[in-house]
PALOPA-500637 format. One record per residue: z, x, y of N, C-alpha, C, CB in turn. Coordinates in pm, whole numbers, plus 50000, padded with zeros to 5 digits. Atoms other than C-alpha are relative to their C-alpha. Glycine has a CB too. Example, Ala and Ser with C-alpha at 12.3 -4.5 7.8 and 13.67 -1.06 7.14 Angstrom:
BEGIN
500005008949881507805123049550500005009050120501254990150003 499944991849881507145136749894500734992350109498585004150046 
end
This chain:
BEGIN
500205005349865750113543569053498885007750070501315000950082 501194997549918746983549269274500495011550079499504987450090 499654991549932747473582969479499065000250116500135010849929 501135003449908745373572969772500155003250130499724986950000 500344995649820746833583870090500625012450019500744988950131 499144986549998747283613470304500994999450006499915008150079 498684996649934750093630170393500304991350086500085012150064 500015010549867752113611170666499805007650112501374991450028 500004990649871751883639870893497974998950017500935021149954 501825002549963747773632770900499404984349966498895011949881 500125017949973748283592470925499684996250124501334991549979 499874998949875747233584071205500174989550057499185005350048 499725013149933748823555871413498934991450018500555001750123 501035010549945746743522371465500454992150086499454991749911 499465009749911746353503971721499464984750018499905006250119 501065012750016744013475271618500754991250023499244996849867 499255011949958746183451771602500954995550149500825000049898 499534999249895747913457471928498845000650090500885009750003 501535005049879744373456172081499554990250026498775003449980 500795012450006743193425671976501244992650050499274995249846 498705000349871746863412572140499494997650141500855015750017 500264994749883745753428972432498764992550043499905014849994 501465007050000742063413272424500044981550016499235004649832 499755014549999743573377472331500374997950167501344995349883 498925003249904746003379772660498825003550139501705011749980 501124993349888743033395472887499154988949993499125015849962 501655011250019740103368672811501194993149886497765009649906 499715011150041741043333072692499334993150044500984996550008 499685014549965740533299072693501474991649924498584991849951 498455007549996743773276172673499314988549934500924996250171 500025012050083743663252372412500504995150009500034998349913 499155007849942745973227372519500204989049910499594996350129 499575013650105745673196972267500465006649819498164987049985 500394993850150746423216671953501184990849912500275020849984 498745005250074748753203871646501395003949974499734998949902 498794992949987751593225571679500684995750166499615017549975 499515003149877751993210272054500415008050079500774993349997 500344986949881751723243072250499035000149964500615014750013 501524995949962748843254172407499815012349921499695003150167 500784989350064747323280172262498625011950077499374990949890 500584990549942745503315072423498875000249904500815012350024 501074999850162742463312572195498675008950056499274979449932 501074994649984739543333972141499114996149862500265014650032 500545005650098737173318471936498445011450014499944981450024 501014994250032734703337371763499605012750082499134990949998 499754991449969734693369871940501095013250038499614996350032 499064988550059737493389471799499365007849942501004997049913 500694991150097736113421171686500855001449846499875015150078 499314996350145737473425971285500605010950026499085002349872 499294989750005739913448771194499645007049922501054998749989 500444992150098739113476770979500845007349939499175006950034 498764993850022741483493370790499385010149885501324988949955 500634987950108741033526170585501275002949901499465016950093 498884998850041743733525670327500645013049954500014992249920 499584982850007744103565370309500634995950101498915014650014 499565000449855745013556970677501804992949951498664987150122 498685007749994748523540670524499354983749934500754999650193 500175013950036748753499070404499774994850156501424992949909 499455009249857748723473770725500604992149995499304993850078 498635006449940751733467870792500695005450064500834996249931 499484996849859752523466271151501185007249992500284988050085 498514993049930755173485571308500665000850109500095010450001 499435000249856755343475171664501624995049980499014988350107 498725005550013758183455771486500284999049867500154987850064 499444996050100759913459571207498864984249902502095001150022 500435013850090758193433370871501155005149874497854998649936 499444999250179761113444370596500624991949975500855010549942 499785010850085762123415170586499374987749970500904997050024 500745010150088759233395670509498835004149922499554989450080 501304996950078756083416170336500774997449827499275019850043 499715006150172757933410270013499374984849988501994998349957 500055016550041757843374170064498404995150071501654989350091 501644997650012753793379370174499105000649885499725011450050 500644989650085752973400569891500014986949890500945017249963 499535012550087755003374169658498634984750029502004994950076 500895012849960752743340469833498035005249977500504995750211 501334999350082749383359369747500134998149882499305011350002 499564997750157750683367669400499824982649928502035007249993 499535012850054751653325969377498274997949997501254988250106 500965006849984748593316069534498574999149925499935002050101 501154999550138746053334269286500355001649828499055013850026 499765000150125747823325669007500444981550010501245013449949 500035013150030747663290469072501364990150055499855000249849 498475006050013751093277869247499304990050120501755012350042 500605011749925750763246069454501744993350006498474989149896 498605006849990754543233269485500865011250038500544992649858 498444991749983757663248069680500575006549892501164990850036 499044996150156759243251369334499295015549965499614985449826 500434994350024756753271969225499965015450102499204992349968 500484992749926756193293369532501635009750002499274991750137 498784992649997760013300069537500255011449880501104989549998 499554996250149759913310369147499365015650038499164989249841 500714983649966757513342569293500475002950084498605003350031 499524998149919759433348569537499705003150108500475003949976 499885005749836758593331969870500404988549992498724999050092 499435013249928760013306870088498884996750100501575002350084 500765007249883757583303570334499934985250007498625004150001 500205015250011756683264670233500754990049984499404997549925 498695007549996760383254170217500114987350068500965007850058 499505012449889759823233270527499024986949931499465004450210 500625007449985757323215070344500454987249845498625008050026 499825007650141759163199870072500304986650033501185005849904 499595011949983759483163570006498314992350091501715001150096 500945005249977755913160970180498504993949947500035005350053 501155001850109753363155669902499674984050032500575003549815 500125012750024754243116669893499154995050063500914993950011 500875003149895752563113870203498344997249968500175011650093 501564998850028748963125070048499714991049856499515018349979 500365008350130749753102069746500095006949880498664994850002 499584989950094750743129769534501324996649923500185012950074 498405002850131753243122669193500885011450082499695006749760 498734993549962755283153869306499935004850137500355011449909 500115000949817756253154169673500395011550025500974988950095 500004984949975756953190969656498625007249943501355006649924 501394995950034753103198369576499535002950189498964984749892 501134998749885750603209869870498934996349957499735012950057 500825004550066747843197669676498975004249973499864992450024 501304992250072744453200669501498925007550112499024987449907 500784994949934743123209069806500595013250052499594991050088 499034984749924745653242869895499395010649924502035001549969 501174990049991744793275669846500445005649826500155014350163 500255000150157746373277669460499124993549929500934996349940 500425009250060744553250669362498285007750002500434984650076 501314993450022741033267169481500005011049952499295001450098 500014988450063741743301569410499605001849868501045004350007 499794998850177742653293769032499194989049935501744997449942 500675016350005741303255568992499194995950016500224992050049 500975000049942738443256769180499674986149896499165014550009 500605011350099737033219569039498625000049939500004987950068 501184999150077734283219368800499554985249973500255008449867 499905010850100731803195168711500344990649927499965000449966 499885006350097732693187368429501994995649978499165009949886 498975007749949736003181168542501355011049980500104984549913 498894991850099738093212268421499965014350178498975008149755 499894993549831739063244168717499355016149951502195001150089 501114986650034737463277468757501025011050080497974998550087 499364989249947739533308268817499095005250108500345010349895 500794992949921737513323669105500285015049949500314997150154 499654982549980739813357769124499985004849866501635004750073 500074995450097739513358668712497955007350019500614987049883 501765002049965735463356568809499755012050039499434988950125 500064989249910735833381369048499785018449961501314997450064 499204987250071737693405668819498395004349915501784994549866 501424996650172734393401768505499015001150094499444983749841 501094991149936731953407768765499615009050073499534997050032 500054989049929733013434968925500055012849872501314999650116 500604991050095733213453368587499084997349924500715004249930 501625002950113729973436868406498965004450128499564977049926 501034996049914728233438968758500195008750099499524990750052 499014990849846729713464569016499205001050102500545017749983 500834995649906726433466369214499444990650086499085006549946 500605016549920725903428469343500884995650128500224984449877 499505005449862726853414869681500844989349976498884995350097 499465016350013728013382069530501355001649984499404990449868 498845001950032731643390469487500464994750065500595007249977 499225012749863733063361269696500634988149896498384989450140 499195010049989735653334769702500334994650141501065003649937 500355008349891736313308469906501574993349963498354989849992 498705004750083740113289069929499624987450062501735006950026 501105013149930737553259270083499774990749894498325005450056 500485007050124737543227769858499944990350102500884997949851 501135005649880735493206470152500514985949960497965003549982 500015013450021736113173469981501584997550013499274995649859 499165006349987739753171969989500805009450132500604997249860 499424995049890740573193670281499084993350140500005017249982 500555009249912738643169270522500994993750038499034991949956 499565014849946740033144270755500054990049990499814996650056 500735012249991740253112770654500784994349866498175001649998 499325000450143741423093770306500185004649894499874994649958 499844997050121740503115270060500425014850017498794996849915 499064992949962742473144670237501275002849905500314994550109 499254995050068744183161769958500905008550011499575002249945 499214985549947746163191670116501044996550109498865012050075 498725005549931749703193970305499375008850122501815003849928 500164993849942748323225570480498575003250001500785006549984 501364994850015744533231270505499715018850043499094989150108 500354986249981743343268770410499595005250137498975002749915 500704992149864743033292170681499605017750005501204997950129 500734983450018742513326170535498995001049912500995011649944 500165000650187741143335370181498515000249990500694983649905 501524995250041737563340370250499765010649994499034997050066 500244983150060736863371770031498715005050003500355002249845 501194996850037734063391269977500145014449971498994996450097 499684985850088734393423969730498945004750002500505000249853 501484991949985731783453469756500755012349953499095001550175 499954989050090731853482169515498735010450077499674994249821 501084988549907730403512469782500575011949941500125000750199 499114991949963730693546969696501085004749907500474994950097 499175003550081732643540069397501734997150030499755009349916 499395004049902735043525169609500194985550019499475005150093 500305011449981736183490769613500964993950155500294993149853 500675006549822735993473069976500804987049996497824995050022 499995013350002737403438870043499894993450172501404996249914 500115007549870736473418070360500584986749987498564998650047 499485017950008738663386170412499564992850178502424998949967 499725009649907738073360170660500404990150074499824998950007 498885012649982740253338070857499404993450104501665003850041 500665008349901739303309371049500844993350122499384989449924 499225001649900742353301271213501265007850007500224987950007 499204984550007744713333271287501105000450112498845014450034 499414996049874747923330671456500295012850024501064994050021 500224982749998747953369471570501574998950012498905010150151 498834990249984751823372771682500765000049817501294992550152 499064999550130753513357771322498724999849849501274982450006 500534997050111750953348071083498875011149931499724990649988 500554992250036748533378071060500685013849973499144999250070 499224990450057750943400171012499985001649839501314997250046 499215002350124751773385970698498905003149904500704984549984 501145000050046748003383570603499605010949980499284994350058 500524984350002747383420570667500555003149892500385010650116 499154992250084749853432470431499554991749883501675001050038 500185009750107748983402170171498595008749908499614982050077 501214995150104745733411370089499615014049998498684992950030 500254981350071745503450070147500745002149856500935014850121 499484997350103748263442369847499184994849898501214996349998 501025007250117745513424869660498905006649979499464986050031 501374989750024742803449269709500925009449912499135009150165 499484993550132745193472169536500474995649890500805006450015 499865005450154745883453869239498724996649939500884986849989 501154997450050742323448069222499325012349937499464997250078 500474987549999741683483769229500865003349814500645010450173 498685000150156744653485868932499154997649859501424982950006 500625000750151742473466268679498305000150018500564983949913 501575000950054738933472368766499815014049984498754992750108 500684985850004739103513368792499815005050112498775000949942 500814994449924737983516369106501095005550106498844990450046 499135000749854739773533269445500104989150082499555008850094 500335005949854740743513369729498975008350136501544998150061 501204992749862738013518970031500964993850104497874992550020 499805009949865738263495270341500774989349998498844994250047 499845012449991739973466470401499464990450144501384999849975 500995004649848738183446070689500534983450076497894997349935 499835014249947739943414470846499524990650126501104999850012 500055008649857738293390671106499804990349994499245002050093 499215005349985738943363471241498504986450081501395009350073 500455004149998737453333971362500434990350198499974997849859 499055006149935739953313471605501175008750006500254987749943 498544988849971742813339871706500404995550117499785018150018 499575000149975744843328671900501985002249981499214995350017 498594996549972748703334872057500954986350069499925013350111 499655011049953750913302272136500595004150110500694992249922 499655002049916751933297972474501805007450000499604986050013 498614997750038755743299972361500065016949946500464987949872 500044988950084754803331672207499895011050086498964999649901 500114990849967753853350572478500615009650108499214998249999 498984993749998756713366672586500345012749979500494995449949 499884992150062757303381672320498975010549949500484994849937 501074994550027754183395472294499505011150074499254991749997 499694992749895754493415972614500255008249959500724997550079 498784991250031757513427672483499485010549853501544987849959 500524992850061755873440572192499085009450016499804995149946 501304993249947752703455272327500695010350111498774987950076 499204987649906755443477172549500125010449877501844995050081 499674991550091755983496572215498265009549934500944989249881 500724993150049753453522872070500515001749853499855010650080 500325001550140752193520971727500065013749885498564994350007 498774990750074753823541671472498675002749856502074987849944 500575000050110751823555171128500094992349890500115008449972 499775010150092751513529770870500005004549923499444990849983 499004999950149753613526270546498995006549830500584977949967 500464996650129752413540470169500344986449955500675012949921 499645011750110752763508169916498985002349858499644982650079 500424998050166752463518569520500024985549962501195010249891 500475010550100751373492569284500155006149838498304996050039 499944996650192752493495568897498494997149967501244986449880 501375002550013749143498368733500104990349861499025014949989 499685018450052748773461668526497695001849979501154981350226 501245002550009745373453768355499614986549957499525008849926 500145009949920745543422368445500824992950112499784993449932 499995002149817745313407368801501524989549954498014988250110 498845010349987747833375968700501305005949915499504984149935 498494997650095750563395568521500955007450169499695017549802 499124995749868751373409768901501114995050062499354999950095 499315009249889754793401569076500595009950097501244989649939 499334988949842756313415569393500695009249950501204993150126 498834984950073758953436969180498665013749948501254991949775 500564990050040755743453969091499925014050104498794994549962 500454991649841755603471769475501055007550067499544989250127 498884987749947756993503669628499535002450097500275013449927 500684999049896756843507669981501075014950057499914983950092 499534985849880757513540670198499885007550101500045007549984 500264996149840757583559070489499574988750086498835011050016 499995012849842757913527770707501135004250069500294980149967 499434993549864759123538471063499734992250073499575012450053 500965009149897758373506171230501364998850123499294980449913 499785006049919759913494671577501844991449960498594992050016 499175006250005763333474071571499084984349966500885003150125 500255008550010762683440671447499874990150121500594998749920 500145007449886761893411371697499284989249980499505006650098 500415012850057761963368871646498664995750095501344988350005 501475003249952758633357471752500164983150000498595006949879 499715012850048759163317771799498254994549957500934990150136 500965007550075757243296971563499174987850034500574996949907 500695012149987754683269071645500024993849888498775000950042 499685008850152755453241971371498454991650003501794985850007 
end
């Protein structure tokens, strides 16, 4: 396992995420027609990124307790770059998140109505469509050119498949991507990952996102050699739902606690990873606290 952070006694609390909170609730505009039917506190395109130094601890918050869902985070990356596209599937790695969406496939014209389809974020990750008609692992891609090339900018993915995540009839997807734009940089001998999200709910779903892919930069790190560096998340559309902000108060009354250690079994390859692989410790977060959901 990677030995990468300090002590916890020289961790030093963050507060990024409880800033940008603070930043949403200070400066807005009110989105009012959105698809979840609350308004929405939105800051479009001037969220500063988060930066995360993973000596500094993993990110995963602590204003409020996450132990009982970064498993089932860690698990929905794990599905998603190994190709899962159906409830069934997503459950078999163990998450539920997409439970609510079963029985909806039929809708997009899809044989199995527990699919999210060719346009979701298994389908690009692993599938990516080719040409010639066959799918393209991206994150296998990722892996052979970060050890054939370690010194090129190009390490990117995208969970963007434009033709069927459109509006309109040939609208392939239950849920259209909203994170999953990567971009890997070998600094330093040090590997880096910058993700970008385009639409970020800050109280429930970036939580989940923080912890997702800092767990993917370390499994990256696992089979290419390299340390974890940075992890860098920003954002595009961040907003806080109306209904949400409450609780959001109530959170931002609490001070931010040192973030958690999370080991990774070391695996030399990226798709043999599952959540049983992950050891998490020294988490000291906050009492837990339900955040209501915009559907």
């Amino acid at each position: 396992m990677l030995q990468i952070y300090k002590p916890l006694n020289e961790r030093t609390p963050d507060d990024q995420y409880s800033n940008r909170l603070n930043m949403i609730l200070a400066n807005h505009i009110l989105a009012k027609n959105t698809p979840q039917r609350f308004g929405a506190l939105t800051r479009f395109g001037s969220l500063p990124p988060m930066e995360f130094d993973l000596a500094n601890g993993v990110p995963l918050i602590t204003e409020r307790s996450c132990e009982r869902f970064w498993r089932k985070a860690v698990a929905e990356i794990i599905a998603f770059i190994n190709g899962a596209r159906t409830t069934d599937e997503f459950r078999s790695y163990g998450c539920d998140f997409w439970d609510d969406y079963d029985g909806k496939g039929t809708a997009l014209g899809l044989a199995d109505p527990n699919d999210m389809g060719p346009g979701s974020y298994g389908a690009a990750f692993h599938d990516f469509p080719m040409p010639d008609g066959s799918g393209f692992n991206q994150l296998q891609n990722i892996v052979d050119q970060i050890r054939e090339y370690p010194h090129v900018r190009s390490h990117r993915v995208t969970p963007w498949i434009p033709y069927y995540t459109r509006r309109g009839p040939h609208r392939k997807v239950e849920v259209t991507p909203c994170h999953g734009w990567m971009h890997w940089r070998v600094l330093d001998n040090k590997l880096h990952l910058s993700m970008y999200q385009y639409s970020a709910d800050m109280p429930i779903g970036v939580p989940s996102n923080m912890i997702q892919y800092a767990a993917l930069l370390l499994m990256m790190c696992e089979v290419t050699g390299y340390e974890p560096g940075t992890y860098c998340h920003g954002f595009s559309d961040a907003h806080i739902y109306e209904n949400q902000v409450d609780k959001v108060r109530e959170l931002l009354g609490r001070s931010p606690r040192p973030f958690p250690r999370l080991f990774v079994r070391p695996r030399t390859n990226l798709f043999d990873y599952r959540v049983e692989d992950f050891e998490l410790d020294e988490y000291n977060p906050h009492p837990g606290m339900k955040i209501p959901y915009a559907p």
